[in-house]
C-alpha positions in Angstrom: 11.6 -44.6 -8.2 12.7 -41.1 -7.5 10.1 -39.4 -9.8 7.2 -41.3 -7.7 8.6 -39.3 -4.6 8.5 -35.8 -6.0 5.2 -33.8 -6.2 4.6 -31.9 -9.1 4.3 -28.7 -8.3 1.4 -26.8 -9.8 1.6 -23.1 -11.4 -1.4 -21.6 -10.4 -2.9 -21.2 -7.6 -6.8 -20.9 -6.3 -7.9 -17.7 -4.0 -8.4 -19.6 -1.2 -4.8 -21.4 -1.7 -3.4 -17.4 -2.5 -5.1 -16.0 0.9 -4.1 -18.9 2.8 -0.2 -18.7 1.8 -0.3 -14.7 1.6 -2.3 -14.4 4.7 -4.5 -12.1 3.6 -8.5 -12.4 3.0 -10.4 -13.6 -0.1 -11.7 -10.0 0.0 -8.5 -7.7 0.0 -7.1 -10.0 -2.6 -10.6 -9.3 -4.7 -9.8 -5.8 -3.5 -6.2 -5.9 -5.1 -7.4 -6.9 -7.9 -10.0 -4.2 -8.4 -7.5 -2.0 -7.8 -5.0 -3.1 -10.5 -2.0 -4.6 -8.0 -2.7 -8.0 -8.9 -4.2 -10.1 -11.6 -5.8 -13.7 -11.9 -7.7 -15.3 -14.5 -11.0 -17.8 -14.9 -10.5 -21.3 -15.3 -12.4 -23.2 -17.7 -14.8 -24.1 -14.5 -15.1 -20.1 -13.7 -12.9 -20.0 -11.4 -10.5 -17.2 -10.4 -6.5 -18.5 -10.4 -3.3 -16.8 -9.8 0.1 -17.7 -10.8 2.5 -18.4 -8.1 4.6 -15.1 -7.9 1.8 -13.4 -7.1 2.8 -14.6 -3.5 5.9 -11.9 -3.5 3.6 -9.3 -5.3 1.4 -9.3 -2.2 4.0 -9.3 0.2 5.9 -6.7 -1.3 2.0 -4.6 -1.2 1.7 -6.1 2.7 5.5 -4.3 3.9 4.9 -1.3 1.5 1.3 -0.9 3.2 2.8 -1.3 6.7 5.0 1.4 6.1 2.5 3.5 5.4 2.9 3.7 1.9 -0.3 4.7 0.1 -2.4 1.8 -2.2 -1.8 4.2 -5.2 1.7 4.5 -4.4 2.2 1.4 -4.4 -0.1 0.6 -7.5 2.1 3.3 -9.7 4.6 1.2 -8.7 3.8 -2.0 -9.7 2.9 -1.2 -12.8 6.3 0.1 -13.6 7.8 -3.7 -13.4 7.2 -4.5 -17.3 4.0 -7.3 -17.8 3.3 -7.2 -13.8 6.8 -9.3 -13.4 7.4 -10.1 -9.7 9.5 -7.8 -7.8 13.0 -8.6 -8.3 15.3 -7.8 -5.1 16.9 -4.7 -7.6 13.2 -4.0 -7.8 13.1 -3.7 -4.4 16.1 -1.9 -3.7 15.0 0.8 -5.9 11.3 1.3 -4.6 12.5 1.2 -1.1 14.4 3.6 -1.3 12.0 5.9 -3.1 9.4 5.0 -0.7 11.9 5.8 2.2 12.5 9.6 1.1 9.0 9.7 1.0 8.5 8.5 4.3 11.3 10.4 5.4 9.3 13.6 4.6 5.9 12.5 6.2 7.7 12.0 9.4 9.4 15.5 9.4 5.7 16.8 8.7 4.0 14.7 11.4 6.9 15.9 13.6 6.6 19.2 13.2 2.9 19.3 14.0 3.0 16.8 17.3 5.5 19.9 18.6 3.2 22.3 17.2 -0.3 20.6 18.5 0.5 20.9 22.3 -0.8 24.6 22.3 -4.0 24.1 20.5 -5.3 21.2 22.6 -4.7 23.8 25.8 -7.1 26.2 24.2 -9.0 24.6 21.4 -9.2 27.8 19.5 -7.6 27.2 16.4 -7.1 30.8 16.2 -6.5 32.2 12.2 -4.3 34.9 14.4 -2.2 32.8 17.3 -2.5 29.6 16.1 0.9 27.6 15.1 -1.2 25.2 13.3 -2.8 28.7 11.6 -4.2 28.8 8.0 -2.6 32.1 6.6 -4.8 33.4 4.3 -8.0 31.1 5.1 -6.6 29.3 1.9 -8.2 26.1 2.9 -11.9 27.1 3.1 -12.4 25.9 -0.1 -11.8 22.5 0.9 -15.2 22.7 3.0 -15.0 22.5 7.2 -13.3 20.3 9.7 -9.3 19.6 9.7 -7.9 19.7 6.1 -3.9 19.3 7.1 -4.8 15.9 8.8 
């Protein structure tokens, strides 16, 4: 019989079935979910279960994250896609590219001060005066010592 030769195919998933598939540990996906970018629930045995797509939510946080894109970024988002839907490839297409402009402008600042950083290292004075790294105006004191641009 054909149906004896098909598995049914089950719509949730368990945490260690989710980290397994995803590739990710049990504790960044109890992470995630702290942090609002994904969602399971508690079986009648107390047990936390995901549905399926949340295997392309987690990928889609796992190429955002390796571009650099911030957890928050990422979380604001997410929670844009109406009832935490899965990422649709339009979906994609649009927060990609938004992502990309914003990458775009983080490289032009890290640029700008790997040219610039060659002639503090020489002196390690950090000058207020000389310095191209400067802080006109000692504006950011207020944020207490140590490297604030960084």
């Amino acid at each position: 019989m054909a149906s004896q030769g098909k598995r049914r195919i089950r719509r949730e998933l368990s945490v260690g079935e989710v980290a397994s598939r995803s590739g990710v540990a049990i504790s960044t996906l109890h992470f995630y979910e702290a942090k609002g970018l994904i969602r399971s629930w508690r079986n009648q045995a107390n047990h936390r279960r995901y549905c399926r797509d949340v295997l392309r939510r987690i990928a889609v946080i796992k190429v955002a994250q390796r571009a650099g894109i911030p957890l928050g970024t990422i979380r604001e988002a997410l929670a844009q896609l109406p009832d935490q839907r899965t990422p649709t490839a339009e979906d994609w297409q649009r927060l990609s590219a938004q992502w990309k402009e914003e990458l775009d402008a983080r490289i032009t600042k890290l640029t700008e001060l790997r040219d610039q950083l060659g002639g503090c290292i020489g002196c390690g004075c950090l000058s207020m005066e000389d310095c191209p790294l400067r802080n006109p105006w000692d504006e950011l004191s207020e944020r207490g010592s140590g490297p604030q641009l960084l």
